[in-house]
C-alpha positions as CSV (number, residue, x, y, z in Angstrom):
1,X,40.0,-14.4,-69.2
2,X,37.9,-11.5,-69.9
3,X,36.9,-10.6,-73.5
4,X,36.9,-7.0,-74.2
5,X,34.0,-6.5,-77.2
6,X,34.0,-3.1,-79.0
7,X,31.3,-0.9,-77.7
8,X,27.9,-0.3,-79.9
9,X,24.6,1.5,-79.7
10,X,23.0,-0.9,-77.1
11,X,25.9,0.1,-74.5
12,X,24.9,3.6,-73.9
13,X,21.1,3.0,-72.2
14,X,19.2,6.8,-72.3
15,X,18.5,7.9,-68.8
16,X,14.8,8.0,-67.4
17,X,14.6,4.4,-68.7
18,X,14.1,1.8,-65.6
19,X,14.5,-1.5,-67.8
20,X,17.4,-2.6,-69.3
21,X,17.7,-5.1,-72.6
22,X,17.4,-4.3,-75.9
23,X,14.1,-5.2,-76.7
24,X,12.4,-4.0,-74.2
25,X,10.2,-1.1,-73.8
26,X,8.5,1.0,-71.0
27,X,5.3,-0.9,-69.6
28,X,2.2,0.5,-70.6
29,X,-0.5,1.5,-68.1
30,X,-2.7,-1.0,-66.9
31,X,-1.3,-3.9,-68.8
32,X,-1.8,-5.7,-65.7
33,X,-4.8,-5.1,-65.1
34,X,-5.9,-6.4,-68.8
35,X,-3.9,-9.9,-67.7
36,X,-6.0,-10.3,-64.9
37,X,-9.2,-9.1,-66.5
38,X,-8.2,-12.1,-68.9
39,X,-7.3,-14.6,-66.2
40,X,-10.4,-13.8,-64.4
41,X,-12.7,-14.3,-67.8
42,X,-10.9,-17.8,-68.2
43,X,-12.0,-18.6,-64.4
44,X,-15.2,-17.8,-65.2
45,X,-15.6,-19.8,-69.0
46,X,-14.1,-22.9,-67.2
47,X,-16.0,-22.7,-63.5
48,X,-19.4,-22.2,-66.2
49,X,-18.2,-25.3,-68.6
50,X,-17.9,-27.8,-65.4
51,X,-21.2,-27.3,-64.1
52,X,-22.6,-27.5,-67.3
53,X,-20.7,-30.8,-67.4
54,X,-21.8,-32.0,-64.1
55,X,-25.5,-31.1,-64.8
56,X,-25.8,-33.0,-68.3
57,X,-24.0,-36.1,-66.6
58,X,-26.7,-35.8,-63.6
59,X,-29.0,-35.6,-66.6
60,X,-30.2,-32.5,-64.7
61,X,-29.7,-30.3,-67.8
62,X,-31.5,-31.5,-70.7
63,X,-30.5,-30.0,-74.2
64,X,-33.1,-32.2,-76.2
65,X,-36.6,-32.1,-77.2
66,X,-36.9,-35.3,-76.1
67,X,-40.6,-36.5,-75.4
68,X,-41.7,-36.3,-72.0
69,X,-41.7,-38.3,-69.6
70,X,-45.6,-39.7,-68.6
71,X,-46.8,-39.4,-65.0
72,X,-47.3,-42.7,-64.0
73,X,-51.3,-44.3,-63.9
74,X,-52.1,-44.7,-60.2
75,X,-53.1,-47.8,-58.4
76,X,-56.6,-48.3,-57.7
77,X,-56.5,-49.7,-53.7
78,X,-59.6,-51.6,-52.3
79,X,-61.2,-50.0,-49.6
80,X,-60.7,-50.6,-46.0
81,X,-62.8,-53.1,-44.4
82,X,-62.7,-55.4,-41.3
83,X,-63.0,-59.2,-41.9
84,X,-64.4,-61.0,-39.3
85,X,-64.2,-64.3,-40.8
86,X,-60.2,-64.0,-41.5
87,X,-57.9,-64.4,-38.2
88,X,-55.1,-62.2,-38.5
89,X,-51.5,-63.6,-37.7
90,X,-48.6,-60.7,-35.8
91,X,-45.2,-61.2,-36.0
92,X,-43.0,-59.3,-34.1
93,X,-39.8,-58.1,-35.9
94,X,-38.7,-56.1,-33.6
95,X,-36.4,-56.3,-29.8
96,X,-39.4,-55.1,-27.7
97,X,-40.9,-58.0,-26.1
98,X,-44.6,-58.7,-25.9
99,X,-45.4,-56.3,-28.8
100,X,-47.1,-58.8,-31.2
101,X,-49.6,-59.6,-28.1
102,X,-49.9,-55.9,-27.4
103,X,-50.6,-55.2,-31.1
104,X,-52.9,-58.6,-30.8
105,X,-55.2,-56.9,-28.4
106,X,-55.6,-54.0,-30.1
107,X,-56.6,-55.6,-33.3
108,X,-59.0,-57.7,-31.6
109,X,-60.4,-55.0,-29.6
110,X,-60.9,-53.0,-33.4
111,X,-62.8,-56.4,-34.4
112,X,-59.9,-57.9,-35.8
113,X,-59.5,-62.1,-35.3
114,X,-56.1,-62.5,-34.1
115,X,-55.0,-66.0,-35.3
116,X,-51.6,-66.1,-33.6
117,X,-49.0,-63.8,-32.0
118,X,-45.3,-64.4,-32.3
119,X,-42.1,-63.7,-32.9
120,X,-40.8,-63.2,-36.7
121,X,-37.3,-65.4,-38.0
122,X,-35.5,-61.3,-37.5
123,X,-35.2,-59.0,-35.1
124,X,-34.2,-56.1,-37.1
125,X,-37.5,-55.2,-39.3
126,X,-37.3,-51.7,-40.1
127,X,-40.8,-50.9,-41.4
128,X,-44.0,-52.5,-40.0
129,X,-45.8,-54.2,-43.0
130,X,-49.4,-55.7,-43.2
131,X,-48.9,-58.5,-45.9
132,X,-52.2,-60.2,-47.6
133,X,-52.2,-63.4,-49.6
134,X,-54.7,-62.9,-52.4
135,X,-55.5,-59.8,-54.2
136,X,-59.2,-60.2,-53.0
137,X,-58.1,-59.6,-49.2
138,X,-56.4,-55.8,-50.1
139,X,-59.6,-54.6,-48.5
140,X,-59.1,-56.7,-45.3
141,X,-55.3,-55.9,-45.1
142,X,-56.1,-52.0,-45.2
143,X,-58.3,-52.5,-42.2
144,X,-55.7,-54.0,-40.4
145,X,-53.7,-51.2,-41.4
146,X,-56.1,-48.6,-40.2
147,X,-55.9,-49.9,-36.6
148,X,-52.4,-49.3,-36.3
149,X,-50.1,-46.1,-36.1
150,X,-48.0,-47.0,-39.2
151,X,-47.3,-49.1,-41.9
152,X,-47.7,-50.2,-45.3
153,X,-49.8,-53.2,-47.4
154,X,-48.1,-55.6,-49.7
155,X,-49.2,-59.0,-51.4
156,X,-47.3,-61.6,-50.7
157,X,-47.8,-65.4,-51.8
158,X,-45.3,-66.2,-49.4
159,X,-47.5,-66.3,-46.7
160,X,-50.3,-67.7,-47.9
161,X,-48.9,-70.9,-48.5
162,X,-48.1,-71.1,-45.1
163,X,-51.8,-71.1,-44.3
164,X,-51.6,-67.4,-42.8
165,X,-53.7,-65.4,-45.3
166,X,-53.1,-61.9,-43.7
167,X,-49.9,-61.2,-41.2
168,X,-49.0,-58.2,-39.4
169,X,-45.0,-57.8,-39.5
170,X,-44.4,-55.2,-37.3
171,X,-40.9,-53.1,-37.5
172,X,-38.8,-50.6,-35.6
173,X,-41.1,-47.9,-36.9
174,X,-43.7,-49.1,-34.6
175,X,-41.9,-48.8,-31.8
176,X,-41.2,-45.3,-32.0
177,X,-44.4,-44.5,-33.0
178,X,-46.2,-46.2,-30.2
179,X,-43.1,-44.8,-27.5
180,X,-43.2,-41.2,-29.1
């Protein structure tokens, strides 16, 4: 069932003209070129407003005055010395067997008193660690320090009710320091 309409004006379509519809015009020139200059500007605006984003949540970006931050006061350290009168305890914390006595001889042959050698309650020390008892033995705990190839000082009252007033913890560090 086909309905027959009467022809009008929009039936008859002048000739040159590619597109058909009534509303519809010739394209202009470069019209898409101007959509993609637009779609390329909204790229950019939104790429630019998510690292902005990221940055002020990393505070990496900082929009406010904001007073600044003070470089922290640093520590005044005792000097190194050697203590003759305080025996030195090494603790192995590491796999390598025989290091504490290895590490014993060399402190004794730098002047250090070597109390006792053994191994420490882990295996799996990382970082090799002089540890002193009392603030007043920093001095004696750097000296220790000194004589080996790495390490760090830190008070500890742990071991100083134990009787021990410095102790030698020595890590994995050591090890590849004294293998490389």
């Amino acid at each position: 069932m086909t309905q027959k309409f009467p022809r009008d004006r929009f039936d008859s379509i002048p000739h040159g003209i590619e597109r058909v519809g009534a509303h519809r015009a010739p394209a202009r020139r470069g019209a898409r070129w101007v959509a993609f200059g637009w779609a390329a500007l909204a790229a950019v605006v939104l790429a630019g407003v998510g690292i902005a984003a990221v940055s002020v949540y990393n505070d990496r970006l900082d929009f406010g005055g904001g007073e600044p931050v003070p470089t922290p006061t640093p520590v005044a350290t005792a000097p190194p010395t050697i203590a003759p009168d305080i025996p030195v305890a090494v603790l192995n914390g590491t796999g390598t067997s025989g290091l504490a006595a290895s590490v014993g001889e060399t402190l004794t042959a730098g002047g250090v008193p070597v109390g006792i050698t053994s191994n420490a309650d882990t295996s799996d020390v990382e970082t090799t660690i002089v540890y002193y008892a009392a603030p007043e033995l920093e001095g004696a705990a750097r000296g220790v320090l000194q004589l080996l190839p790495v390490g760090d000082v830190r008070l500890s009252e742990e071991f100083g009710a134990t009787g021990m007033q410095v102790v030698v913890v020595l890590g994995a560090d050591y090890v590849e320091q004294s293998e490389g």
